[in-house]
Every structure is written in structure tokens, then in C-alpha cells.
N, C-alpha and C positions, 0 to 999 in steps of 0.2 A: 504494500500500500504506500502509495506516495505523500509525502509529505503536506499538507494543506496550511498555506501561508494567509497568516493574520497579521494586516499592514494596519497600525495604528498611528495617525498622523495628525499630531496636539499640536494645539496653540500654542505659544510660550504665556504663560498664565499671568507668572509673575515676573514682569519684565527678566532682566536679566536672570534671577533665578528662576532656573525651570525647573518645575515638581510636578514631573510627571502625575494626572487626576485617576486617571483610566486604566494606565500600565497594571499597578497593582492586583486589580480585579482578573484579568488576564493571565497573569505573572503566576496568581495563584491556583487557577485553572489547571495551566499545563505542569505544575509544579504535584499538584493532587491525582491526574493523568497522565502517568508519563508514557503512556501505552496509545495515548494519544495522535499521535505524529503530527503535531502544528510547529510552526516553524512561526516563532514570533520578531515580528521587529518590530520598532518603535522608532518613529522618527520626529522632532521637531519643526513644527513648519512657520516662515514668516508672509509666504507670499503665494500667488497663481504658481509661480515657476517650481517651488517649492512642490507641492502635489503634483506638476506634470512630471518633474525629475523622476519622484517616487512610484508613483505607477507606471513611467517606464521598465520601472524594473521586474513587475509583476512577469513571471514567466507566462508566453502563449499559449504553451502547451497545459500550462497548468490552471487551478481555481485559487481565488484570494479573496479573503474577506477584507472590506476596507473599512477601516472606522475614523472617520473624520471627526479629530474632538474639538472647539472653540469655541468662542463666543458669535453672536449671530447679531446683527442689528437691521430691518429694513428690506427684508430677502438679501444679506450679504453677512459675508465669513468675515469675521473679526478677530485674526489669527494674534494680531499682536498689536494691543491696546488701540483696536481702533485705526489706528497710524494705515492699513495697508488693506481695506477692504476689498473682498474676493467679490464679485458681482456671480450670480448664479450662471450667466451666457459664460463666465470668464471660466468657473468651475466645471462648466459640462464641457469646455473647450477642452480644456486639462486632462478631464476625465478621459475623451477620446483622443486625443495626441495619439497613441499609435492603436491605429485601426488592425491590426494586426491581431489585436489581443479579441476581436470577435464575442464571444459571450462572455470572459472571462469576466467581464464587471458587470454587476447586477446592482440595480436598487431597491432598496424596498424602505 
């Protein structure tokens, strides 16, 4: 059974110090399962570029769960105080950056 990847990609919450909100929940998951096979990253994000970088990496041949953690204001992502709002055309942009990936992302 192949590995099944959970890309969790936070806000920076508290400006400079970032404390991961979400990680832990997760963390503790695969920690209780280890028969599991999820393959966990965590990533940081400050901007649009930021999540198209990270879902480039999502394998094609593979599934990924994506978990977008941040603040929201106005139908917009509020990754880091406000300062860099994600517009939702900007975020579904991001989201499909490589068409390649076909069903691999899902919303719900």
C-alpha cells in the first residue's frame, strides 16, 4: 500500500513566531497509527506562490489530502496578518498550476 500524503499548509499565526495550530492534531494521528502509511508535511505559507510551490509537489500518480489552515476575511486567505491576501480566483489559480495532477485534488 502506498503511502497517502497529508499536505498541511498554515498561516504564520503569530507573526514571526510560528506555532504550528493544526500540526499537533495530525502529528498525533499518525503517531497512534503507525500502520497507517500517511506521509505528513507541514508547511508554512505567506502568499499565492507559497501554495502553488507546495502543490507542485503533490505526486500525479499519487492522492493528497490538502489542509489549508488561516485566517479568512471577505472570501480571501489571510495567511499573514492581513498584509498578503489570497483572493479565491488567485487560490483556485494555485490550486490548478499543474494540470497534470488531474483528480489528485479534491474539494469538499
Amino acid at each position: 500500500m502506498a503511502k497517502k500524503m497529508v499536505l498541511i499548509l498554515e498561516g504564520s499565526w503569530w507573526n514571526k513566531l510560528e506555532t504550528p495550530q493544526i500540526l499537533p492534531y495530525f502529528q498525533a494521528y499518525v503517531a497512534t497509527h503507525p500502520h497507517s502509511k500517511i506521509e505528513l508535511l507541514h508547511r508554512t505559507i505567506r502568499n499565492v506562490e507559497d501554495i502553488a510551490h507546495y502543490v507542485s509537489k503533490i505526486p500525479t500518480d499519487g492522492e493528497a489530502f490538502l489542509y489549508i489552515a488561516c485566517h479568512g476575511n471577505k472570501l480571501a486567505l489571510t495567511p499573514e496578518d492581513g498584509r498578503k491576501k489570497i483572493t479565491r480566483p488567485a487560490l483556485l489559480d494555485a490550486l490548478s498550476t499543474d494540470n497534470q495532477k488531474g483528480a489528485a485534488i479534491s474539494f469538499i
